[in-house]
N, C-alpha and C positions, 0 to 999 in steps of 0.2 A: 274490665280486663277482657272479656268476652267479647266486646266489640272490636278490641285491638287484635286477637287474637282470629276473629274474624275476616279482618280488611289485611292481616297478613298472608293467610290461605288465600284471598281472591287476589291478590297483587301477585303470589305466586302460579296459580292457575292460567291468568292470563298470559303471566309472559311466557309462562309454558306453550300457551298456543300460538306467540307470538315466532316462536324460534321454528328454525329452516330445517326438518329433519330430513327429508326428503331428498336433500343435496347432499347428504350423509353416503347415501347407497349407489350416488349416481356420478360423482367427484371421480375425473379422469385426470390425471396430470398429463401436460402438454408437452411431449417430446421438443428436443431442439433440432432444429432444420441440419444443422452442419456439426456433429455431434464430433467425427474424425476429421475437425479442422487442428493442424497439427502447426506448433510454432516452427516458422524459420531458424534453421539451426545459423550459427554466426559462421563464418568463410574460417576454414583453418590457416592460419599463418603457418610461413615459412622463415625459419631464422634467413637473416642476410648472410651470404657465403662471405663475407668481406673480412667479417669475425673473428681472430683467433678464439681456438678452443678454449673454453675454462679451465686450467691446470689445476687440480687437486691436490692439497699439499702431500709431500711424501709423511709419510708416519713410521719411526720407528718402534721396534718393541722394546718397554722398557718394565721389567716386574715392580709394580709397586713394592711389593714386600723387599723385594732390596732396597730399595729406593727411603723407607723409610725404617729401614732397619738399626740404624744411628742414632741408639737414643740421646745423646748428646746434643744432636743438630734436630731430632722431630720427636716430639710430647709421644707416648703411648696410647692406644686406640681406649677410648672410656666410653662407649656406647651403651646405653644402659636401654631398659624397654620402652620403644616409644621415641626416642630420644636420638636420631640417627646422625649426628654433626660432630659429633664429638671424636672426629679422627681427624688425619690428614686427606687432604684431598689431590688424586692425582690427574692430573686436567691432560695429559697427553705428550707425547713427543715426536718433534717436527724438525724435517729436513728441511734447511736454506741455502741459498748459496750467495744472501744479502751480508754487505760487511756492517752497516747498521739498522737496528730496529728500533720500533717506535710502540710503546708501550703503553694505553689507554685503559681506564677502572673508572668506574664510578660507583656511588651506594646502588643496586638493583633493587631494591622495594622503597618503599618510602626512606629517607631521607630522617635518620634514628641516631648519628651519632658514633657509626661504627668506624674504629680505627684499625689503620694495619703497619704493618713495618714490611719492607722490602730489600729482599736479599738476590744478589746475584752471587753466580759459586760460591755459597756461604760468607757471605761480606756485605755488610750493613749498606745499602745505597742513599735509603730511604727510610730513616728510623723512626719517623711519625708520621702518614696522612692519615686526614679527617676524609673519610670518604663523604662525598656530596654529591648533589644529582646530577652534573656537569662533567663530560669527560674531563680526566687531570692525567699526567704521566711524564715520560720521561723516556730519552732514547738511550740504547746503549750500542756501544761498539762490540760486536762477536768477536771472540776468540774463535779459531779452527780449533773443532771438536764441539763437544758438549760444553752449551751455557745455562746453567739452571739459575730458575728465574723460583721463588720461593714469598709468597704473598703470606705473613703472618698475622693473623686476627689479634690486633691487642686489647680489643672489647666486642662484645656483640653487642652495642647499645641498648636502646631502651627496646627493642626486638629480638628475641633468637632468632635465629644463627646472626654471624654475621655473615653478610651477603654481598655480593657485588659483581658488577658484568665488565667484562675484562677484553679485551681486544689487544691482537700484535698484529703490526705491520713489516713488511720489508720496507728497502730502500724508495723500491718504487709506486708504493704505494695502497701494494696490493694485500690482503689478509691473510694472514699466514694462519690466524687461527682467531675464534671469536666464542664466549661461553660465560659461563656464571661461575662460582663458587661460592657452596654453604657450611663455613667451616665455624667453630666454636672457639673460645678464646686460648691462645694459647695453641692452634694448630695452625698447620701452612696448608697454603693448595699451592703446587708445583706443576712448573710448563717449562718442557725443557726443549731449546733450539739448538739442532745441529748444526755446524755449520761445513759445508764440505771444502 
């Protein structure tokens, strides 16, 4: 044991003399030559004049609280803690001057099973889709004044809420509005088009 013990103290002696201490005390790091070499910023673009302006759609004001104050036609708000889906949902109100729209949904998260019914001025259009990962829809012809458009959850699938991303179009093509709703079974998200 004393011999091992032995040839482990000179194995560590040696390599002790064998290391660089010296370059300890005297170790300069090597500055870079070009240290405010600065990246090329990219050329700013200029939109082409050629362009019509983006038109923003007009937005009306419309109080949810009226708007869902019919208990008859929208479930009452059941939000409990934690738990924020469980009302109706109001997605906005928008001026047009298209005589038809083009209505686009799909499921927005995974692909769960969730169903909805759809209502125009309170009148069944669309009394069962299966939301799926593919836009589906349907157009309709506006009425002058207000057309409410009424997306009711008939399941939140195998997920809460039930969800789903929603697109209108005018005539010509253009977006009149684009967005999600996360409502609970038994509630509507509502988008209501003016039509001047």
């Amino acid at each position: 044991m004393k011999k091992i013990l032995f040839l482990v103290t000179i194995l560590s002696i040696s390599l002790q003399g064998y290391s660089q201490k010296e370059l300890k005390d005297k170790y300069k790091p090597i500055p870079a030559k070009n240290s405010e070499i600065k990246e090329p910023l990219p050329p700013t673009e200029t939109p082409p004049n050629d362009l019509p302006p983006v038109k923003e759609p007009t937005v009306i004001k419309i109080s949810p609280d009226d708007l869902y104050k019919n208990n008859s036609l929208y479930k009452k708000e059941a939000n409990v803690e934690g738990i924020f889906y469980r009302r109706n949902e109001y997605l906005g109100a928008f001026v047009t001057n298209t005589a038809v729209s083009t209505v686009r949904y799909r499921d927005a998260a995974f692909v769960d099973g969730d169903k909805i019914r759809v209502f125009l001025n309170d009148k069944v259009i669309e009394p069962e889709v299966n939301l799926v990962g593919e836009f589906q829809g349907f157009k309709i012809t506006l009425v002058p004044g207000i057309n409410k458009i009424d997306f009711e959850a008939l399941n939140e699938g195998s997920a809460s809420p039930n969800t789903a991303e929603f697109q209108v179009y005018d005539d010509k093509g253009a977006v009149i509005e684009a967005s999600q709703w996360n409502v609970g079974t038994g509630y509507k998200a509502t988008i209501i088009l003016y039509k001047e």
